[in-house]
C-alpha positions in Angstrom: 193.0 229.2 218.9 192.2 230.1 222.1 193.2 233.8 222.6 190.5 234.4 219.6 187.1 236.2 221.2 185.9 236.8 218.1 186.4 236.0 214.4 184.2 237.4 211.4 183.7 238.5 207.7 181.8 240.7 205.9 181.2 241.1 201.9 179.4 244.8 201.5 178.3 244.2 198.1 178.9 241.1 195.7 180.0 243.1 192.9 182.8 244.7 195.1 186.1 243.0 195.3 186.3 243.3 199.0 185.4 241.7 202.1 185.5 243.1 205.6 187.7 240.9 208.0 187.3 241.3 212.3 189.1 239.4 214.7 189.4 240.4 218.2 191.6 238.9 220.6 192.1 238.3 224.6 195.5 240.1 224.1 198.2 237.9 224.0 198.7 237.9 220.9 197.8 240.6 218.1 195.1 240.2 215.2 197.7 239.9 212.7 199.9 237.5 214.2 196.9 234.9 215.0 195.4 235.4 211.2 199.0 234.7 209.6 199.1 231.8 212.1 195.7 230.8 211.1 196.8 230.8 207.1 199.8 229.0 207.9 197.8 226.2 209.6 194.9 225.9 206.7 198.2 225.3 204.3 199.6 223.0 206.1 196.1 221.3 205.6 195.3 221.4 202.2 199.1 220.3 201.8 197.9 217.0 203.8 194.7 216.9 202.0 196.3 216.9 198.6 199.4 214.6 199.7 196.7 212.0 201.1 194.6 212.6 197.3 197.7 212.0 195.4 198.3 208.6 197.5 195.1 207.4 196.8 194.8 208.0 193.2 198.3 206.4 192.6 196.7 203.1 194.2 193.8 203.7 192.1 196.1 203.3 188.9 197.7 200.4 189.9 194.5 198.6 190.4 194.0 199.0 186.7 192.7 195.6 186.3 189.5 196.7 187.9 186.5 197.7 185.3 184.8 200.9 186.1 181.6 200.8 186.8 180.1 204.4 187.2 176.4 203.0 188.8 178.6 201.9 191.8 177.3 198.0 191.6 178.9 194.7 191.8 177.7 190.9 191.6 174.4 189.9 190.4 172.7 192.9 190.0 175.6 195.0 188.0 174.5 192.3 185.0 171.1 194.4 184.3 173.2 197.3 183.8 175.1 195.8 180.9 172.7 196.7 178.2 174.6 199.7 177.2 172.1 202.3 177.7 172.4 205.3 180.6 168.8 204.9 181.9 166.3 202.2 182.6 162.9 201.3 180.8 159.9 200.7 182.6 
């Protein structure tokens, strides 16, 4: 947003349930209208983000012929891991 000069927060105290909020602008457009604008972008964004999650995981259920493996290997190597245990002996 270009007609932003300066954006910032402040929290006083953790224990208060407040936060300080500044935004300057150029002029062209006022504080308020360029926050709301700002809030209305970041939704539109997490809206994306969680559209794009929910894509993804639905593919990952339809693979579910695929074995889990939570040490992230394949082939050759993923055999050592098979002895049931979380942790490795030395």
């Amino acid at each position: 947003m270009p007609q932003v000069l300066f954006a910032g927060y402040k929290v006083p105290h953790p224990l208060h349930p407040y936060f300080l909020l500044k935004i300057q602008t150029d002029g062209t457009m006022t504080p308020q209208a360029v926050l709301e604008q700002a809030c209305t972008k970041l939704i539109a964004t997490i809206s994306s983000l969680e559209a794009k999650f929910k894509r993804e995981f639905s593919f990952k259920t339809t693979e579910g012929n695929v074995p889990e493996d939570p040490y992230g290997t394949t082939g050759a190597s993923a055999q050592n891991w098979g002895t049931g245990k979380d942790y490795l002996d030395f």
